[in-house]
C-alpha positions as CSV (number, residue, x, y, z in Angstrom):
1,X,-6.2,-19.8,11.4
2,X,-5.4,-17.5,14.4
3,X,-7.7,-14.3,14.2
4,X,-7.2,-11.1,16.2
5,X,-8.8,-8.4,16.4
6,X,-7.6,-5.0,18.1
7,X,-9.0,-1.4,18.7
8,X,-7.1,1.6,20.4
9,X,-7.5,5.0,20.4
10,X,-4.5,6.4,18.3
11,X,-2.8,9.4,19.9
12,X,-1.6,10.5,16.2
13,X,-4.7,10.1,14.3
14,X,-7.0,11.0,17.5
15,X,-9.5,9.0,17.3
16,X,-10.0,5.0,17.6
17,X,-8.4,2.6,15.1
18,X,-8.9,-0.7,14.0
19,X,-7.0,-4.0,12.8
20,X,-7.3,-7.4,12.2
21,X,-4.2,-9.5,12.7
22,X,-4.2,-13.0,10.6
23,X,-1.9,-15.8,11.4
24,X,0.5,-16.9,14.1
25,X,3.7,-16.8,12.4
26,X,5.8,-15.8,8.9
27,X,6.3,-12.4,7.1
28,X,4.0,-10.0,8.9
29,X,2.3,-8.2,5.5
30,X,1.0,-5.1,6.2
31,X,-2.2,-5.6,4.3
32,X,-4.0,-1.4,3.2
33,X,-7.8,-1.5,1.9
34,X,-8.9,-0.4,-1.4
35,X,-10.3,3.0,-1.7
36,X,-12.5,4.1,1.9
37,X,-12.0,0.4,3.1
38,X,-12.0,-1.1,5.6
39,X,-9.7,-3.8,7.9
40,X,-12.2,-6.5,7.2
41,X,-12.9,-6.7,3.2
42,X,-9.7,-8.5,2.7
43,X,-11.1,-11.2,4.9
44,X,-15.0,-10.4,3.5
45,X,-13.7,-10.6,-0.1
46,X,-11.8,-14.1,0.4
47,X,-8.7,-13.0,-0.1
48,X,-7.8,-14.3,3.6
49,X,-9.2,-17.9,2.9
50,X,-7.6,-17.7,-0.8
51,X,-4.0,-17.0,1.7
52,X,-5.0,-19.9,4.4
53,X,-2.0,-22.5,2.9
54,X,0.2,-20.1,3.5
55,X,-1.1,-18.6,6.6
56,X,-1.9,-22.3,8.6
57,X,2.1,-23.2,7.4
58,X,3.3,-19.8,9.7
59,X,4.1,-18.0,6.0
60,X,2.4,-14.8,6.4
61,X,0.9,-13.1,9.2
62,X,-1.5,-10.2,7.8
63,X,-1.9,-7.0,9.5
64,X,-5.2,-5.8,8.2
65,X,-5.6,-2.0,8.9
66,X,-8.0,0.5,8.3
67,X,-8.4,3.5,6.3
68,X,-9.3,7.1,6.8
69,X,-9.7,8.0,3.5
70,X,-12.7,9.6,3.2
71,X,-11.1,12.1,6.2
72,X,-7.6,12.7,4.2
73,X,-6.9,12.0,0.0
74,X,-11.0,11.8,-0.4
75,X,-12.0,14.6,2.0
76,X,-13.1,16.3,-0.5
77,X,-14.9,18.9,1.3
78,X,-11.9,20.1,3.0
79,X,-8.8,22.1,1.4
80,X,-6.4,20.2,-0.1
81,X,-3.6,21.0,2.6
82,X,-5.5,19.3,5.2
83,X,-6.2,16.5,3.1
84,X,-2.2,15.9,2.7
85,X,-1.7,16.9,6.4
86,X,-4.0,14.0,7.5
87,X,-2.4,11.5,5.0
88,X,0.7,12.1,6.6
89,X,-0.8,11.7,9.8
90,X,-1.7,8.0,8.9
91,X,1.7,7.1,7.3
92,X,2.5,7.9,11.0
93,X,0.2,5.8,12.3
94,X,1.0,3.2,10.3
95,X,4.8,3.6,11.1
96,X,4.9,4.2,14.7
97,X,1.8,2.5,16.1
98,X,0.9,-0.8,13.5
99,X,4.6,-1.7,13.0
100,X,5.3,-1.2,16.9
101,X,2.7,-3.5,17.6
102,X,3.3,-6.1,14.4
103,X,7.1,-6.1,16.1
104,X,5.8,-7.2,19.6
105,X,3.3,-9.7,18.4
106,X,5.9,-11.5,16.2
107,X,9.8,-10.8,15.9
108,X,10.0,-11.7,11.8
109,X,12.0,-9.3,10.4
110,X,10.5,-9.8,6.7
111,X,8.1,-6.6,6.0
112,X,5.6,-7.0,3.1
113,X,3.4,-4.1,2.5
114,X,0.6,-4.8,0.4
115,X,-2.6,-3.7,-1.3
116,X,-5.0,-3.6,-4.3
117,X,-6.4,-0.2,-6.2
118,X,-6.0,2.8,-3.5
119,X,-4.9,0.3,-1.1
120,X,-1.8,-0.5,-3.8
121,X,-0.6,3.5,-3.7
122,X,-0.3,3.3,0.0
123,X,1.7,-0.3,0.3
124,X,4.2,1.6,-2.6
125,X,4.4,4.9,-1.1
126,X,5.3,3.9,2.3
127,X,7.4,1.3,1.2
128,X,9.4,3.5,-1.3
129,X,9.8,6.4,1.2
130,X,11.0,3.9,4.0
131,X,12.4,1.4,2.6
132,X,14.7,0.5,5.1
133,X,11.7,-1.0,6.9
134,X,10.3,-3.3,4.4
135,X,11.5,-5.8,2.2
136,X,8.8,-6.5,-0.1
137,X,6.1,-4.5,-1.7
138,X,3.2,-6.3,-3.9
139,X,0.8,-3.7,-5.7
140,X,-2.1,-5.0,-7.3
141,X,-4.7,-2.4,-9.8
142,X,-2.5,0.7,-8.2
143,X,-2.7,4.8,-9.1
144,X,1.0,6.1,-8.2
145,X,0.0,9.5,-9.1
146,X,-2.8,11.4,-7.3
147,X,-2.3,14.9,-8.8
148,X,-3.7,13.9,-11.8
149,X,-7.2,13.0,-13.5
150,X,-7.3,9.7,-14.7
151,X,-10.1,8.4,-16.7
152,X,-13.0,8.9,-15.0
153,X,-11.1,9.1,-11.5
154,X,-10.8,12.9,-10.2
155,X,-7.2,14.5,-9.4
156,X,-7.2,14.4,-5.6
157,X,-5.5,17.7,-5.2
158,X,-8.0,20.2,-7.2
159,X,-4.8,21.8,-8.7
160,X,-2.6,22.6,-5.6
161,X,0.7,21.0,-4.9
162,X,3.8,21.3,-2.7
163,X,6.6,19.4,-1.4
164,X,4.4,17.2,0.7
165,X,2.2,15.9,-2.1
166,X,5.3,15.6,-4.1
167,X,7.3,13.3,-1.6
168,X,3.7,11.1,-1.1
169,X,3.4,10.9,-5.0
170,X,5.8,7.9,-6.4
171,X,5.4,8.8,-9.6
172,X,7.2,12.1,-8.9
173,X,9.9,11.3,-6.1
174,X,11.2,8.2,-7.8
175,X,12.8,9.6,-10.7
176,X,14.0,12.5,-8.9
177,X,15.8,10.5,-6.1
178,X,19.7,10.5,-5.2
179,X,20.1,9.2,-1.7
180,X,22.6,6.9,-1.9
181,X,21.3,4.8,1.2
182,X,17.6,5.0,-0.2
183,X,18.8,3.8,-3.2
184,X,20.4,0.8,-1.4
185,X,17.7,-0.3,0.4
186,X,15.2,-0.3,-2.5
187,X,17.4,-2.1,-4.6
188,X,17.1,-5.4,-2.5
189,X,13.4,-4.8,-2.1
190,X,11.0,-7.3,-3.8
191,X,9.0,-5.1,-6.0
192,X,5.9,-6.6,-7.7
193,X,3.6,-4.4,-9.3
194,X,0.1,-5.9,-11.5
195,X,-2.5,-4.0,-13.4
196,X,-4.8,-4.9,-16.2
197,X,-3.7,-3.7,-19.5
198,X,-7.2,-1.9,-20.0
199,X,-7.0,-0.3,-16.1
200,X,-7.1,3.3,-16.6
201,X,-4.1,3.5,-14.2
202,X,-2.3,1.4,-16.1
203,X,0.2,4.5,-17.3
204,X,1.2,5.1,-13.7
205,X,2.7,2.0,-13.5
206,X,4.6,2.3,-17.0
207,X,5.6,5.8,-15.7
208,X,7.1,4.0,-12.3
209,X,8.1,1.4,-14.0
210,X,10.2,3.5,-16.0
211,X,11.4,5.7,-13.2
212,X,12.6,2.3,-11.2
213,X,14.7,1.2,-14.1
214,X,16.5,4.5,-14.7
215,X,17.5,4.4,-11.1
216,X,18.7,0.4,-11.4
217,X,15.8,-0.7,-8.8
218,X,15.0,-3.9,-9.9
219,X,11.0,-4.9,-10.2
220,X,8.6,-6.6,-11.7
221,X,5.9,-5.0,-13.8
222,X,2.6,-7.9,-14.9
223,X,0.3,-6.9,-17.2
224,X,-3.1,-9.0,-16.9
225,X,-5.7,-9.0,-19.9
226,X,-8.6,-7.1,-19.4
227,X,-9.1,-4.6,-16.8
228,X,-8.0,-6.7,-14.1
229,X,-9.3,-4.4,-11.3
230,X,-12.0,-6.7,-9.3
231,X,-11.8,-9.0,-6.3
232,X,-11.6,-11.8,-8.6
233,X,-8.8,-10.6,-10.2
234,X,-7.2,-9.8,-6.8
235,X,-8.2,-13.0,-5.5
236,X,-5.9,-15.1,-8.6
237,X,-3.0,-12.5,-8.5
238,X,-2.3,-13.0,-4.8
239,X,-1.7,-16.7,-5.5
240,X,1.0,-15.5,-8.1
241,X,2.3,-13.0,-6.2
242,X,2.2,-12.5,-3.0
């Protein structure tokens, strides 16, 4: 398999960033860590060598970025407005620095963003609020609602909302959208979401779920036994899947 690795200082997040581009060809699947992760655990956690078919036949090409979670959603020691503000920050990242770079390195125009657990939330919420830009989204173990304690996961907000965390929570901005064009373009998305049916996230996605159907967008919602949320699991749902 062809393995890249890049590193440049990132004028929007100010500081240096790190990737890992799998593959020489295909859908270019922009590939989010779980929780604090890093670019490399897909490829530490076999998910890459579970992939390689599809990879070494110019399939997929992965885009394997990092995270800065533990500076934005899990800041914990800063307010909650900063920790949104440096979110969005990433999304741009993401949009105008990893997706420049995916579109120079290979000229597919199939977009697949993709993640498990924390890394699941930010494949769906990019892809939902630009859908224009991507035409598949597969969501393994995800939480689609931050602002709210779950289990024995924390809200990540301590309380405080605004119009920012609602337009970065999918659980809230789905059923609540009208744009006609928006609409459109998630409509012809492939949406494939996967939890365990003992996940304690697992009401988020019966709550998106939901909110997708009442708005006609197409999806598909699989329910594993168990909890579902290990690399294991991850490991035997991207062969379904992705």
């Amino acid at each position: 398999m062809q393995r890249e690795y890049y590193l440049w200082w990132s004028p929007r997040l100010q500081r240096d960033m790190e990737m890992l581009v799998i593959g020489h060809a295909g859908a270019r699947v922009l590939v989010f860590p779980t929780r604090a992760g890093r670019f490399y655990d897909y490829e530490n956690w076999g998910l890459v060598e579970t992939l390689r078919p599809s990879i070494e036949q110019g399939f997929l090409q992965l885009y394997c970025v990092d995270s800065v979670d533990r500076e934005s959603l899990y800041a914990f020691h800063r307010p909650p407005q900063e920790r949104i503000a440096r979110h969005v920050q990433y999304e741009s990242y993401i949009l105008d620095e990893v997706l420049s770079l995916s579109r120079q390195l290979n000229p597919n125009p199939f977009v697949i963003a993709h993640g498990c657990s924390l890394g699941a939330y930010h494949a769906v919420n990019i892809a939902f609020r630009h859908p224009h830009l991507f035409h598949k989204v597969v969501a393994l173990s995800g939480r689609y609602d931050l602002t709210v304690a779950t289990g024995s996961f924390r809200a990540l907000f301590d309380g405080y909302y605004d119009d920012t965390i609602y337009f970065h929570t999918p659980c809230h901005f789905i059923p609540r959208l009208t744009d006609p064009s928006i609409l459109a373009h998630l409509r012809r998305m492939e949406i494939t979401l996967v939890i365990g049916e003992e996940d304690p996230f697992i009401w988020t996605n019966h709550a998106l779920s939901a909110a997708l159907w009442e708005k006609d967008i197409p999806h598909a919602l699989h329910i594993w036994p168990g909890e579902a949320h290990r690399i294991e699991h991850w490991r035997e749902m991207i062969r379904h899947y992705l």
